[in-house]
C-alpha positions in Angstrom: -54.2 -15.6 29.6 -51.9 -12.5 29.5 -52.7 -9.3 31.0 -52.3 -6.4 28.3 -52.1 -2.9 30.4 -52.6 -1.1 26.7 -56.3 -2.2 27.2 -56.8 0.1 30.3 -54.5 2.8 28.8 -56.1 5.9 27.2 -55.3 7.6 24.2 -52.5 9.7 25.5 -51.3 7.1 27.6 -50.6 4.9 24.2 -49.0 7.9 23.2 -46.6 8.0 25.5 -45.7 5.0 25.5 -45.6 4.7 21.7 -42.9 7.5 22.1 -41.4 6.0 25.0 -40.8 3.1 22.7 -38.6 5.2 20.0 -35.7 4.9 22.5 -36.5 1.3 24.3 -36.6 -0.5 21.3 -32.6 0.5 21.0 -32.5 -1.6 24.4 -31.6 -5.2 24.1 -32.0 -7.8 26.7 -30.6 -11.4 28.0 -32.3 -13.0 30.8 -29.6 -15.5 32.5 -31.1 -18.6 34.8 -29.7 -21.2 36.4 -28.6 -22.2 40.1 -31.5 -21.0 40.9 -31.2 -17.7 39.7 -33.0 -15.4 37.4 -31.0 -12.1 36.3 -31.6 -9.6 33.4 -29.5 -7.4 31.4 -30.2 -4.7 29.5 -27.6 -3.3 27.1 -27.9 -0.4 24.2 -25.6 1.9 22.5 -28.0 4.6 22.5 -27.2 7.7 24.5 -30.9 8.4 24.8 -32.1 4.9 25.3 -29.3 4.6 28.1 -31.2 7.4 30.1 -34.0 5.0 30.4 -32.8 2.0 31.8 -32.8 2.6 35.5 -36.4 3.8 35.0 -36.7 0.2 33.0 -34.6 -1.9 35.7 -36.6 -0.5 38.7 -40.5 -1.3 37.2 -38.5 -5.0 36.1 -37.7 -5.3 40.0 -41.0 -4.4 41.4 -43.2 -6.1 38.9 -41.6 -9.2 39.6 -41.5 -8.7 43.1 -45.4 -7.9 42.8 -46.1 -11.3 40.7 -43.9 -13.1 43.2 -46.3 -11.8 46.3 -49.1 -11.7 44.6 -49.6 -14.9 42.7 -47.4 -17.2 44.8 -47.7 -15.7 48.4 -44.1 -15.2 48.6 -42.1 -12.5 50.3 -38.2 -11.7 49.7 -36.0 -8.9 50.2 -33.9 -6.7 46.9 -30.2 -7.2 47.6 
């Protein structure tokens, strides 16, 4: 089953992020694995869409740090 936060959102929150979604669509990503790894890159051209990827990067970082905790019991550190 996949959670779908758009179900919970209200009208102005789908909004925003339909707006929001103007500029990250202009955002392209490669996740790399291997050795044990898992890393993601996000690249654009955009100006405008390049403003949002440290907002992008840091809810990547702590929503997989919340999955890790809360679905596997596992605790790590961001390095």
């Amino acid at each position: 089953m996949v959670f779908n936060p758009l179900v919970m959102a209200t009208p102005q929150q789908q909004a925003e992020l339909a707006k929001m979604q103007q500029f990250t669509k202009k955002i392209k990503y490669v996740v790399h694995t291997g050795d044990n790894r898992v890393e993601f890159s996000l690249k654009t051209d955009d100006p405008e869409a390049a403003q949002l990827v440290p907002q992008i990067e840091e809810g990547i970082v702590s929503s997989v740090a919340q999955m890790l905790y809360v679905m596997f019991g596992m605790e790590g550190e961001r390095v």
